[in-house]
C-alpha positions in Angstrom: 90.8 134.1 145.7 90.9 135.0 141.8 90.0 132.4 139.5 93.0 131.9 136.8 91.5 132.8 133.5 93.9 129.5 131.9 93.9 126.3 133.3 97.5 124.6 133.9 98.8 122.7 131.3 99.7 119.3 132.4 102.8 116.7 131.6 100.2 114.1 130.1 99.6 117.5 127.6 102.4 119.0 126.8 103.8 115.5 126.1 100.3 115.0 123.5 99.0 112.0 125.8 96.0 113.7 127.3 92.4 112.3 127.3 91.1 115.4 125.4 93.7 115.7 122.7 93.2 118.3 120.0 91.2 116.0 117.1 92.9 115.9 113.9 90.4 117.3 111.0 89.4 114.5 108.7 90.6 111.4 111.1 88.2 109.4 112.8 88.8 107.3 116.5 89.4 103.4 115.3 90.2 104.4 111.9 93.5 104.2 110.5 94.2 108.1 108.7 96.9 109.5 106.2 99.3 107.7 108.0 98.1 104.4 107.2 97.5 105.4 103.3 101.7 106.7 103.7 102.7 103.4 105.0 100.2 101.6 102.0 102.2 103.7 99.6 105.0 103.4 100.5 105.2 99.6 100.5 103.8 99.9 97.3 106.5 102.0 95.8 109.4 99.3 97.5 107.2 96.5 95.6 106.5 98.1 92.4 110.3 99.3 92.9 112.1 95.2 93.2 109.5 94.2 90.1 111.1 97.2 88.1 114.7 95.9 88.7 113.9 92.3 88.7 112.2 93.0 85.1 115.6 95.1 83.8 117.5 91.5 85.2 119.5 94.0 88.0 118.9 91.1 90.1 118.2 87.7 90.5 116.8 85.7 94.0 118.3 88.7 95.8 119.0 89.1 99.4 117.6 91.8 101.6 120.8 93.5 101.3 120.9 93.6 97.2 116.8 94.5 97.2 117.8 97.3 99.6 120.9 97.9 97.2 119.1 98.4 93.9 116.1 100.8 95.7 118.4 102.9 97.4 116.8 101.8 100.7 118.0 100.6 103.7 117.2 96.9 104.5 116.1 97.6 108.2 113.6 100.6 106.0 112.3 97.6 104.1 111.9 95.4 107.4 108.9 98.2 108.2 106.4 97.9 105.7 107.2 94.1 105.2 107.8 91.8 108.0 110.6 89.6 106.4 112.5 89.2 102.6 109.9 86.1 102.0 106.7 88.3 102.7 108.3 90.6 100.3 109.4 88.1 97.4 106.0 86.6 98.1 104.1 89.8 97.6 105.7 89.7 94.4 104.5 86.7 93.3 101.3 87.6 93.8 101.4 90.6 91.7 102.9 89.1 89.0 100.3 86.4 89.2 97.5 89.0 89.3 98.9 90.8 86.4 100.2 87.8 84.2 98.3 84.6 85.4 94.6 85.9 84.9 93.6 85.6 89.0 91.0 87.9 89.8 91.5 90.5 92.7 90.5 88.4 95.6 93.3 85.5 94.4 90.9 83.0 93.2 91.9 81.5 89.5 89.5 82.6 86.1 88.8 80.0 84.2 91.6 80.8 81.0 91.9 79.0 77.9 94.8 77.1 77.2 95.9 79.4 74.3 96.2 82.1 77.0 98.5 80.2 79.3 100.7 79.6 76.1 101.0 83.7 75.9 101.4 84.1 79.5 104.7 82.1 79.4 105.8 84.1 76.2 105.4 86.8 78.3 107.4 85.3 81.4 110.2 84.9 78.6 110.8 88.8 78.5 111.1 88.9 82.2 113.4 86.5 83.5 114.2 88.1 86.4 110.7 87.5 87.9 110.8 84.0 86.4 114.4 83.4 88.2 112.9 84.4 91.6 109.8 82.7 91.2 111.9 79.6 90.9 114.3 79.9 93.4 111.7 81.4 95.7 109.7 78.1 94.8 112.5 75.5 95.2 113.6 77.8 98.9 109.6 77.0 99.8 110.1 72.6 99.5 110.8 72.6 103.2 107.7 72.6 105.1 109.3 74.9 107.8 109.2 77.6 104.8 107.3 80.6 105.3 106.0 80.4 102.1 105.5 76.8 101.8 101.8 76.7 102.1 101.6 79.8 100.0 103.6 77.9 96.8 101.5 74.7 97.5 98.3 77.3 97.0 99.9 78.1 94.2 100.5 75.6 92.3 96.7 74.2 93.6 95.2 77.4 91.7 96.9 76.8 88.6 96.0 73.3 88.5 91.9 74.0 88.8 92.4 77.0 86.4 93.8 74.7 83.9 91.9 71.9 84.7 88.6 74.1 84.4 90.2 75.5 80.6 90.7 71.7 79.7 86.6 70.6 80.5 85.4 73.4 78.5 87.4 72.0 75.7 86.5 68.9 76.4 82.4 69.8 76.6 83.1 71.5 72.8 84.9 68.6 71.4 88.4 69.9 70.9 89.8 67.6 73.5 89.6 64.0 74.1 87.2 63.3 76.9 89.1 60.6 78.0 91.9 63.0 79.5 92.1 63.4 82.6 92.0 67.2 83.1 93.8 67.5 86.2 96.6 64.7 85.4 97.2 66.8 82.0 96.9 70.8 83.9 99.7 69.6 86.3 101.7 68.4 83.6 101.0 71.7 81.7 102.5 73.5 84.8 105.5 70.9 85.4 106.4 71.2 81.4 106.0 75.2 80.9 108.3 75.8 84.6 110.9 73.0 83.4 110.5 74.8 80.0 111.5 78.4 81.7 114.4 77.1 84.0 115.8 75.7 80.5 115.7 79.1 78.8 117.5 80.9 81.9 120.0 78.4 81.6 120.0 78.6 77.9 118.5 81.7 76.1 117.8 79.9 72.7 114.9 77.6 74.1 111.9 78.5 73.5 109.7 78.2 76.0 106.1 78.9 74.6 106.7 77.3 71.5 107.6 74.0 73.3 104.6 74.4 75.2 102.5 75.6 72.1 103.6 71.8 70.7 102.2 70.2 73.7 99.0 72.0 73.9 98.8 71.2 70.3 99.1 67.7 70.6 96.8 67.4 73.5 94.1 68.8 71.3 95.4 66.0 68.3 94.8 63.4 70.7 91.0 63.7 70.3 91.4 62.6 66.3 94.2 59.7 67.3 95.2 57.4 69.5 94.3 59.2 73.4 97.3 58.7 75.4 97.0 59.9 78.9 100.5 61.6 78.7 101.3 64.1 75.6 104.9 63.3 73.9 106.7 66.9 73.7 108.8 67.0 70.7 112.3 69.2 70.8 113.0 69.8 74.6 
């Protein structure tokens, strides 16, 4: 009997299942290929995308719905690359913080001077759409059932050593009393510039970095006066 010169193609083929698939130039077995990079770029574009239109104030806390709205993307599209609106809203924080609040690429704080956390909230003044979500997205985190409850806590943690770090050094060179306590005055740093913030959403004319400016400037007075544990803040 003659030998057929082609072998049958079988379903498991023609359907691209079989165990000696054609390899795909470039691609190697266990490592995610181009499609991976796509779906990395493409979440990239819907984040880079909300930060865009939460910095030109198009929205504010939005829903899925409105993020979906303003890319020109439907929600269920967004739902792909991120697994809910709070992994999204979160992953905005976090580039935000990377790009405003000094952290380094793998999260953990620099150690910043005081006089550089004034400037970063100057800048969060400009962009109040980011600062509105932030917010919101913080005061939505309270409850402990939150899926970003842990991540705010973390948060505000990281802020509070950075600080707390910039407010030893100054201490070590003399600028600031030693008798502060560094992380009693970083978390009141934080709890005064946020308060400070929600005040100039509500009411445009605050000014939020100058208020804190007066409190940082007063912390450093209380080296050369009476050392109080608690700065007085003048004009909020």
């Amino acid at each position: 009997m003659r030998q057929k010169k082609d072998a049958a193609v079988t379903p498991q083929e023609r359907k691209g299942g079989a165990t000696h698939a054609k390899r795909v130039p470039g691609k190697v077995d266990g490592v995610k290929g181009s499609g991976y990079s796509k779906g990395q770029a493409k979440r990239e574009e819907i984040l880079i995308g909300l930060i865009a239109a939460l910095n030109r104030g198009e929205l504010r806390n939005p829903s899925l719905k409105a993020i979906g709205q303003a890319l020109g993307v439907e929600p269920a599209h967004i739902l792909y690359y991120f697994k809910s609106r709070e992994e999204l809203l979160q992953a905005v924080i976090v580039r935000w913080d990377r790009d405003a609040l000094g952290q380094l690429p793998d999260g953990s704080p620099k150690i910043m001077d005081i006089d550089e956390y004034e400037a970063i909230i100057a800048r969060n003044v400009v962009r109040p759409g980011v600062v509105h979500l932030y917010l919101a997205f913080a005061a939505e985190a309270v409850e402990p059932s939150h899926p970003a409850h842990d991540f705010i806590r973390e948060r505000f943690d990281k802020a509070r050593t950075a600080l707390a770090a910039a407010i030893r050094q100054e201490q070590d060179l003399g600028t600031i009393s030693a008798a502060i306590d560094p992380a009693i005055e970083a978390r009141l740093l934080i709890a005064l510039a946020d308060g400070l913030q929600l005040q100039s959403l509500i009411d445009p004319d605050i000014d939020a970095a100058a208020h804190l400016k007066s409190a940082i400037v007063q912390l450093r007075e209380s080296k050369f006066g009476e050392c109080v544990n608690r700065p007085r803040f003048p004009g909020v």
